[in-house]
N, C-alpha and C positions, 0 to 999 in steps of 0.2 A: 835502680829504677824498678827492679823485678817488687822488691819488699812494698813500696808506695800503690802499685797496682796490684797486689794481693790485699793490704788493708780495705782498700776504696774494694774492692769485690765482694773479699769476706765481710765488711761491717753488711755491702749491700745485703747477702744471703743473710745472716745472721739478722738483721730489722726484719725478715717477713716472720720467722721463726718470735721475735719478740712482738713482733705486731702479735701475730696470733693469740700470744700469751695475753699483751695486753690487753686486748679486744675482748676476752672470752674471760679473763681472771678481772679486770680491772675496771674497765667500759660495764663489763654487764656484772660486775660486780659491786668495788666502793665507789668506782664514779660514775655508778648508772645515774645519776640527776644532771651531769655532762651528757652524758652519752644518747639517752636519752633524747635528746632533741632531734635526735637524726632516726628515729623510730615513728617519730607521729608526724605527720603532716602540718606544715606552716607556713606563712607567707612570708614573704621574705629571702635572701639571700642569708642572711647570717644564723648559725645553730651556736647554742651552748659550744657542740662536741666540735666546732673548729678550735675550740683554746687545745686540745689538743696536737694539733697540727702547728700553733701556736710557738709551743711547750716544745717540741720536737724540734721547729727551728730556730727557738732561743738556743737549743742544748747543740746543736749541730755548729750555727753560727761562734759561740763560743768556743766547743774545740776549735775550729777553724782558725780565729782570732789567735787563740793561747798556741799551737801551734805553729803557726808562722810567723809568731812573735818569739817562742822562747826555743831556742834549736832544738836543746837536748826532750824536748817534748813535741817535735816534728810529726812524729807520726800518729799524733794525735790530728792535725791537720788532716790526714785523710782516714781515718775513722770518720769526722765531720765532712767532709765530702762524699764518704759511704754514705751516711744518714742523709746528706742534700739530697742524692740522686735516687734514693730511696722515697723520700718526699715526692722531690719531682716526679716520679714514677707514678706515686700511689694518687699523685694530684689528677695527672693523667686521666690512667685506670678509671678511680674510686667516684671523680669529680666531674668530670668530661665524660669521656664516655657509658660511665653506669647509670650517672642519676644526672647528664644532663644541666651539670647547674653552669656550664657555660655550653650557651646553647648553640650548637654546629652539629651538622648533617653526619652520622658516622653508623657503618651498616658496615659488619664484617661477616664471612664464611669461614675466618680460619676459626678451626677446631678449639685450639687451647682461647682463645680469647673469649668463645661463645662460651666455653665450659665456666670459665671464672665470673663470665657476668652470669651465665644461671646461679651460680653456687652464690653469688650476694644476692641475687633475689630471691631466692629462700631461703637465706640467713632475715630478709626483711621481709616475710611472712610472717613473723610475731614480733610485735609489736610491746614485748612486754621485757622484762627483764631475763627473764629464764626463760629455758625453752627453747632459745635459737639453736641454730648448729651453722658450719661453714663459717668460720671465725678467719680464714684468711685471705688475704686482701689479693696477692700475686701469683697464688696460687692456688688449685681445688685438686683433691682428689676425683679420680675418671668418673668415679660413681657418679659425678654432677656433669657427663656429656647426656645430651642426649641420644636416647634411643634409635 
């Protein structure tokens, strides 16, 4: 039981480490015309940059799938549930409570949670492809508490 909850923890740690990557190498790089959409203002609920989120949970739902279908590839199954709950997280965070896009009342004091959402809202001070900083999603360096 120990191995099944090391996977699902470590894939967890390991997605903010590649979110970053992605976010800052890939988002603001070849698929800034994705990514994008989530830089300028729109109406609407739907952005390009959700096929991302997408993309993430065809890939998760399929380990899932192939995992608990074929044994000796079992512990691929929770890698894919590392990534769901990674999702779920970043749905949370990114979705809810940063920008709002389902709209409920949420007002927090603790420390680390203020710091991550200052660090995405000046990641979303520029508006352009290059330029940004604070590329990741679950967590900020202190330098983004404030003073």
């Amino acid at each position: 039981m120990l191995l099944p909850i090391l996977l699902v923890v470590g894939t967890f740690v390991f997605m903010e480490g590649f979110a970053w990557f992605a976010h800052k190498y890939i988002m603001h790089g070849l698929m800034w015309n994705w990514h994008e959409s989530h830089h300028v203002h729109h109406k609407g609920w739907w952005e390009t940059n959700d096929l991302f989120g997408i993309i993430f949970g065809v890939v998760a739902t399929a380990l899932i799938v192939v995992g608990s279908e074929i044994e000796s590839l079992r512990w691929v199954m929770y890698v894919g549930f590392g990534i769901t709950l990674y999702g779920i997280s970043y749905f949370i965070f990114h979705d809810v409570i940063v920008h709002r896009r389902v709209k409920i009342k949420f007002k927090t004091k603790n420390r680390y949670l203020n710091r991550i959402i200052r660090a995405h809202y000046v990641h979303h001070k520029v508006h352009e492809r290059d330029g940004a900083e604070a590329f990741g999603f679950l967590y900020a360096p202190k330098k983004y508490e404030k003073p």
